[in-house]
mmCIF file of the N, C-alpha and C atoms, coordinates in Angstrom:
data_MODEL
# 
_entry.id   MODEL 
# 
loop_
_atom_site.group_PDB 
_atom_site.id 
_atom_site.type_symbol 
_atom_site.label_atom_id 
_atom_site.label_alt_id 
_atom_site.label_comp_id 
_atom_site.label_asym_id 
_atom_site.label_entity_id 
_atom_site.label_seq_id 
_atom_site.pdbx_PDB_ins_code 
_atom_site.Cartn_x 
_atom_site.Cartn_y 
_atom_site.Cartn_z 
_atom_site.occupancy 
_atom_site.B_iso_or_equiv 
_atom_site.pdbx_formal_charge 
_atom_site.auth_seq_id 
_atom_site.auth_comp_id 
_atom_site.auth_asym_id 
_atom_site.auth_atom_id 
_atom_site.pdbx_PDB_model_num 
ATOM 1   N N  . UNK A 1 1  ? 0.835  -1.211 0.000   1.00 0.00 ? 1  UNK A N  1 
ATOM 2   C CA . UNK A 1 1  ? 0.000  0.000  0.000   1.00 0.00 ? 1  UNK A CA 1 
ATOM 3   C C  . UNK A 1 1  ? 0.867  1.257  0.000   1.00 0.00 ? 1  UNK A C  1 
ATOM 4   N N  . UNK A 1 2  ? 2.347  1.335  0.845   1.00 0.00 ? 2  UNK A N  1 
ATOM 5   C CA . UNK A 1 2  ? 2.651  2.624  0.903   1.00 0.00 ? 2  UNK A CA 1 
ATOM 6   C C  . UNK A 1 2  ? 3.426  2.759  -0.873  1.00 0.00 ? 2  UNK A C  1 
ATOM 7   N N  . UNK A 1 3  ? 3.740  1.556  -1.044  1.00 0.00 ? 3  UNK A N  1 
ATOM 8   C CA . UNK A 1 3  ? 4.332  2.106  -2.101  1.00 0.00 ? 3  UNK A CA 1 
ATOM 9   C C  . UNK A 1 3  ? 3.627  2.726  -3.292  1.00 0.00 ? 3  UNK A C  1 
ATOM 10  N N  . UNK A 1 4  ? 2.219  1.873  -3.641  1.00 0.00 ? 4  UNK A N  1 
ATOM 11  C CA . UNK A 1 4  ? 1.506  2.766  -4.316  1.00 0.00 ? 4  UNK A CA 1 
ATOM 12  C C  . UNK A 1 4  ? 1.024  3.976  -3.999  1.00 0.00 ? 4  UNK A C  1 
ATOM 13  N N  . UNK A 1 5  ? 0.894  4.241  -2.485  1.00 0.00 ? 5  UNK A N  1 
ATOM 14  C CA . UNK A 1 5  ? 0.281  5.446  -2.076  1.00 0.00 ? 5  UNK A CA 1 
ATOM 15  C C  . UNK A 1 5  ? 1.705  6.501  -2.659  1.00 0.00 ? 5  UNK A C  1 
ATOM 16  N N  . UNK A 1 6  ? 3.233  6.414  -2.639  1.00 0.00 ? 6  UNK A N  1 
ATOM 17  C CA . UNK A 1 6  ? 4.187  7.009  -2.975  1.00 0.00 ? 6  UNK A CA 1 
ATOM 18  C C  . UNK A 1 6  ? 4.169  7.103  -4.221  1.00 0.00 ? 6  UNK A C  1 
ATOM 19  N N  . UNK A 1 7  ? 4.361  6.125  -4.903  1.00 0.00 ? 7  UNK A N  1 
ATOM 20  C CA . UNK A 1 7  ? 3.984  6.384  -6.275  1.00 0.00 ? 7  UNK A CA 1 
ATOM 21  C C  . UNK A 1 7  ? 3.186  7.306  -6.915  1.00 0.00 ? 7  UNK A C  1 
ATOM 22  N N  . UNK A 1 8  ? 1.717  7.043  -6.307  1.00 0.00 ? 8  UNK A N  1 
ATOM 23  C CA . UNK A 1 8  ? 0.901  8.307  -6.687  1.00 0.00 ? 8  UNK A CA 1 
ATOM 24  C C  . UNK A 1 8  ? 0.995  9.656  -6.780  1.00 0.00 ? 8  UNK A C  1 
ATOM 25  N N  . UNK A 1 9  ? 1.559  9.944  -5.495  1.00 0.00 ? 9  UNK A N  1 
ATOM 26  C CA . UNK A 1 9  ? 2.035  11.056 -4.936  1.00 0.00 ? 9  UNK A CA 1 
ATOM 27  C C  . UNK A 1 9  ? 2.743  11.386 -6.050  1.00 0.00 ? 9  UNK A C  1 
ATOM 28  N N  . UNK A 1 10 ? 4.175  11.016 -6.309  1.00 0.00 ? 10 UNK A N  1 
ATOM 29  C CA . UNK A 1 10 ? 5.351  11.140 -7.167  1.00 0.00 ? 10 UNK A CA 1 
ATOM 30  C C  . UNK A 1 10 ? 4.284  11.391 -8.569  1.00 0.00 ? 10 UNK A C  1 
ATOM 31  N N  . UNK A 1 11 ? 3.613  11.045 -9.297  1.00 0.00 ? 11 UNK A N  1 
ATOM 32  C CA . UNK A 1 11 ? 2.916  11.165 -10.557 1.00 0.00 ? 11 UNK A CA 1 
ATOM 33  C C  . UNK A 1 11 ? 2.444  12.273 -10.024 1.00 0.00 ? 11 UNK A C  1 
ATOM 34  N N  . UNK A 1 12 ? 1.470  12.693 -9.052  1.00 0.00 ? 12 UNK A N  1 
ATOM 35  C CA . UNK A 1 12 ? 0.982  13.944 -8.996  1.00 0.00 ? 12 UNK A CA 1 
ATOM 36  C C  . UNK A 1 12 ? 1.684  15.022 -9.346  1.00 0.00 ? 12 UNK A C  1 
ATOM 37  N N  . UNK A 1 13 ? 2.808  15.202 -8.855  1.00 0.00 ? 13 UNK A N  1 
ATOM 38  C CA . UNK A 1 13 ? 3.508  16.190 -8.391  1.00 0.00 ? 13 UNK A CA 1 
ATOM 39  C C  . UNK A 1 13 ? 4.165  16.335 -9.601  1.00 0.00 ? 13 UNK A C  1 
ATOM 40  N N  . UNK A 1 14 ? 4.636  15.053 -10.580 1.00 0.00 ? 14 UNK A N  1 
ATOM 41  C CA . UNK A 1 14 ? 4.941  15.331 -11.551 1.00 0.00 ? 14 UNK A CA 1 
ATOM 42  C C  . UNK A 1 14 ? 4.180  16.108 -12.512 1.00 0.00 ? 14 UNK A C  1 
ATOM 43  N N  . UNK A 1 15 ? 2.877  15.597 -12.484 1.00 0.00 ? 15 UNK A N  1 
ATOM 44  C CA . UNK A 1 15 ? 1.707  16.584 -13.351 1.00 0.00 ? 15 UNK A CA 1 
ATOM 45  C C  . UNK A 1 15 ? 2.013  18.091 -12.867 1.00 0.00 ? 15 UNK A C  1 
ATOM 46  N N  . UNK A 1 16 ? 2.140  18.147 -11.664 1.00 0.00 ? 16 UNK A N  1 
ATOM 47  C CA . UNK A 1 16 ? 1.749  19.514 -11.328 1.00 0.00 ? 16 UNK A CA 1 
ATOM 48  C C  . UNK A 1 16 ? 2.961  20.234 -12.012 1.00 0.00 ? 16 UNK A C  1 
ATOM 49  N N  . UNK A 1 17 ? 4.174  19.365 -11.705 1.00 0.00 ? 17 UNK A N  1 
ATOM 50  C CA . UNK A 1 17 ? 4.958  20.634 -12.114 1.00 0.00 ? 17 UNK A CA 1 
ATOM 51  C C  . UNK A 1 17 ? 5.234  20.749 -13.575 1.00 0.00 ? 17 UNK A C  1 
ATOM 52  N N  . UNK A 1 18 ? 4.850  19.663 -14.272 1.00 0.00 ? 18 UNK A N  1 
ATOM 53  C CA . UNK A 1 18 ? 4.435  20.037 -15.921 1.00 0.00 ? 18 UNK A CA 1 
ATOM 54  C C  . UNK A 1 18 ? 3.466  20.936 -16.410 1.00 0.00 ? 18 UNK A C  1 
ATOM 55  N N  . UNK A 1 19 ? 2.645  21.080 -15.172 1.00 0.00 ? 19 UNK A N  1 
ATOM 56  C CA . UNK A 1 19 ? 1.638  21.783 -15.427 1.00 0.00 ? 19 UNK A CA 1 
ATOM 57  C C  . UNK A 1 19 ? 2.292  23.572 -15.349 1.00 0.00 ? 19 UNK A C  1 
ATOM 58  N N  . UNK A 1 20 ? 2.506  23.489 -14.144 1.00 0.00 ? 20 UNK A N  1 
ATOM 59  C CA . UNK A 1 20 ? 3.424  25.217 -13.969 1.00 0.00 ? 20 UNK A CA 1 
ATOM 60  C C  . UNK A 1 20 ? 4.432  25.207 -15.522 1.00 0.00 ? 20 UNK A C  1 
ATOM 61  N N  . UNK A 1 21 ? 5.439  24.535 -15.255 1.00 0.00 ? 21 UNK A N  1 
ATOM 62  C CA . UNK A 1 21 ? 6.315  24.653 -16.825 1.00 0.00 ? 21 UNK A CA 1 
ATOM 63  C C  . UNK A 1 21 ? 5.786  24.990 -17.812 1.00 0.00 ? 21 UNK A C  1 
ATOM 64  N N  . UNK A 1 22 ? 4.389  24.149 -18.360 1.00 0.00 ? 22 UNK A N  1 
ATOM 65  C CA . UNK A 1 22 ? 3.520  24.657 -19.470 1.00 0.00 ? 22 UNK A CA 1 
ATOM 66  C C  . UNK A 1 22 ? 2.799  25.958 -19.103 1.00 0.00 ? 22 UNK A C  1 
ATOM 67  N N  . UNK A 1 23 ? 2.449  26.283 -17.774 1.00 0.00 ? 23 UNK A N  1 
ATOM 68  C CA . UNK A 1 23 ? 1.947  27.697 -17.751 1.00 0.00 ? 23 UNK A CA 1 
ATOM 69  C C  . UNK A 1 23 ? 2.775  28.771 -17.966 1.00 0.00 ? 23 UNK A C  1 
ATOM 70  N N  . UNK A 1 24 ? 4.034  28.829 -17.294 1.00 0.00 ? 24 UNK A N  1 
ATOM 71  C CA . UNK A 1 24 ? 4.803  29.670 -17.300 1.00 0.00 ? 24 UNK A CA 1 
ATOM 72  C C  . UNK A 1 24 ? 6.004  29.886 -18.996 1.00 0.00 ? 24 UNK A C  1 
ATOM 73  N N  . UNK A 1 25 ? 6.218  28.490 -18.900 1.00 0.00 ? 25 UNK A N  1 
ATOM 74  C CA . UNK A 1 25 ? 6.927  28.534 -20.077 1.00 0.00 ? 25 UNK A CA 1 
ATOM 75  C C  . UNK A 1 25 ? 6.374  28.751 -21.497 1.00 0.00 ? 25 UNK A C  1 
ATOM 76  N N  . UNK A 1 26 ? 5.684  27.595 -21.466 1.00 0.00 ? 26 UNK A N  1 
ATOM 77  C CA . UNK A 1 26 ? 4.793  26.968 -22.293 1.00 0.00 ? 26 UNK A CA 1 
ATOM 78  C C  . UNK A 1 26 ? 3.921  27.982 -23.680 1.00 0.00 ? 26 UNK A C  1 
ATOM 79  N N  . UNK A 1 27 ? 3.483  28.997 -23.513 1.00 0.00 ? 27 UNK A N  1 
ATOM 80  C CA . UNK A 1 27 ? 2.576  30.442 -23.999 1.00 0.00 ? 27 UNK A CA 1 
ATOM 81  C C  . UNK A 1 27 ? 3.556  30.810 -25.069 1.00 0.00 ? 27 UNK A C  1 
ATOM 82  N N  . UNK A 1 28 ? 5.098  30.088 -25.015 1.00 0.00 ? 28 UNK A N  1 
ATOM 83  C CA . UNK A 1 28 ? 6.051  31.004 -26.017 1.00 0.00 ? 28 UNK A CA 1 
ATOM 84  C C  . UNK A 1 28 ? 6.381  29.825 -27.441 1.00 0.00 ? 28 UNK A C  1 
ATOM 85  N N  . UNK A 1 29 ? 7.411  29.761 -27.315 1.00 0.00 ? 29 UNK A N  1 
ATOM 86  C CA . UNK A 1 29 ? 8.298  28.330 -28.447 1.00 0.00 ? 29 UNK A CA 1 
ATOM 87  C C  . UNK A 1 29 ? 7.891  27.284 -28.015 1.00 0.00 ? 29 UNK A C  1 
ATOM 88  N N  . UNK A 1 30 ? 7.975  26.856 -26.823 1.00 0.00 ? 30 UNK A N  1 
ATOM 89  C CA . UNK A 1 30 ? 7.673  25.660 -26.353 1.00 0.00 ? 30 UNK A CA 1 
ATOM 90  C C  . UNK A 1 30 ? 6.692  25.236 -25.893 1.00 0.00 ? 30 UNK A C  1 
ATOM 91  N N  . UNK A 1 31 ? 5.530  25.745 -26.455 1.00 0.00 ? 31 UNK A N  1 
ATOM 92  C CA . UNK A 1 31 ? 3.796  25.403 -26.304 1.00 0.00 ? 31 UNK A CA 1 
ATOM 93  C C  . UNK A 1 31 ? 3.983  24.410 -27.263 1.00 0.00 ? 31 UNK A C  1 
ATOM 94  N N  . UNK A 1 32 ? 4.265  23.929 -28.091 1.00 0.00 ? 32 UNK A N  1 
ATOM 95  C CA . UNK A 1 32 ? 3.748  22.671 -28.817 1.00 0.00 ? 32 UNK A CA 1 
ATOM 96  C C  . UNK A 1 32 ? 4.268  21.208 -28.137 1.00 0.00 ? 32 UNK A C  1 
ATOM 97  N N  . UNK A 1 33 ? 5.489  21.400 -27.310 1.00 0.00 ? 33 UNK A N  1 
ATOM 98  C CA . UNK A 1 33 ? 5.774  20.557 -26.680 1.00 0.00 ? 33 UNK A CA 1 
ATOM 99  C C  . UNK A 1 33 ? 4.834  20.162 -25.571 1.00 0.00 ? 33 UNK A C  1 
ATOM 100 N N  . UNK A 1 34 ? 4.506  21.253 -24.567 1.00 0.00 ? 34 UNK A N  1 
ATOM 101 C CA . UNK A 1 34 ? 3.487  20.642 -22.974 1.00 0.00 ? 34 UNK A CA 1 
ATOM 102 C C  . UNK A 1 34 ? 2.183  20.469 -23.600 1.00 0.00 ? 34 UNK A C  1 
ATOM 103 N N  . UNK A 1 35 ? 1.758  21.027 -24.968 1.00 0.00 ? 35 UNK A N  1 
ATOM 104 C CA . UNK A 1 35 ? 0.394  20.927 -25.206 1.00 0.00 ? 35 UNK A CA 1 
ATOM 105 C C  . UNK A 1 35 ? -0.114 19.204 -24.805 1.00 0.00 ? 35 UNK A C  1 
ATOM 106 N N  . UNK A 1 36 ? -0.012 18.430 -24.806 1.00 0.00 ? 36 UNK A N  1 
ATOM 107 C CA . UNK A 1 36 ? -0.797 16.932 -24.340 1.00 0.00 ? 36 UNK A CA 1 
ATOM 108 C C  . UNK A 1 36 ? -0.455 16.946 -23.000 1.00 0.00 ? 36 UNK A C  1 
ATOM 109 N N  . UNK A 1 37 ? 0.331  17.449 -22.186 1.00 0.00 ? 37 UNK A N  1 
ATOM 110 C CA . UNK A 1 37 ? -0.120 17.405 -20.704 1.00 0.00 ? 37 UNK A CA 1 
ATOM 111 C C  . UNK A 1 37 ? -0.854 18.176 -20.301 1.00 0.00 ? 37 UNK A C  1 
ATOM 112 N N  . UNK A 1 38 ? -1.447 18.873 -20.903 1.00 0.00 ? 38 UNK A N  1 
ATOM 113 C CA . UNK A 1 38 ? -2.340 19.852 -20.083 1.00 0.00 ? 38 UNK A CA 1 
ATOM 114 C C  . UNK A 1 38 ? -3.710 19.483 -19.817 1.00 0.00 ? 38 UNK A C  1 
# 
């Protein structure tokens, strides 16, 4: 259990911070790249 509960976690956090990168970065050259994680 903890390890999936860690795991999860770890994917979240990964989304999230793809998510900031594509917000912040993302709007310029490198919007065609984060566009499918969003």
């Amino acid at each position: 259990m903890k390890k999936s509960l860690i795991f999860s976690f770890n994917v979240l956090t990964l989304l999230v911070i793809l998510a900031l990168v594509a917000g912040a970065m993302g709007q310029g050259n490198k919007k065609k790249i984060y566009v499918p994680y969003i």
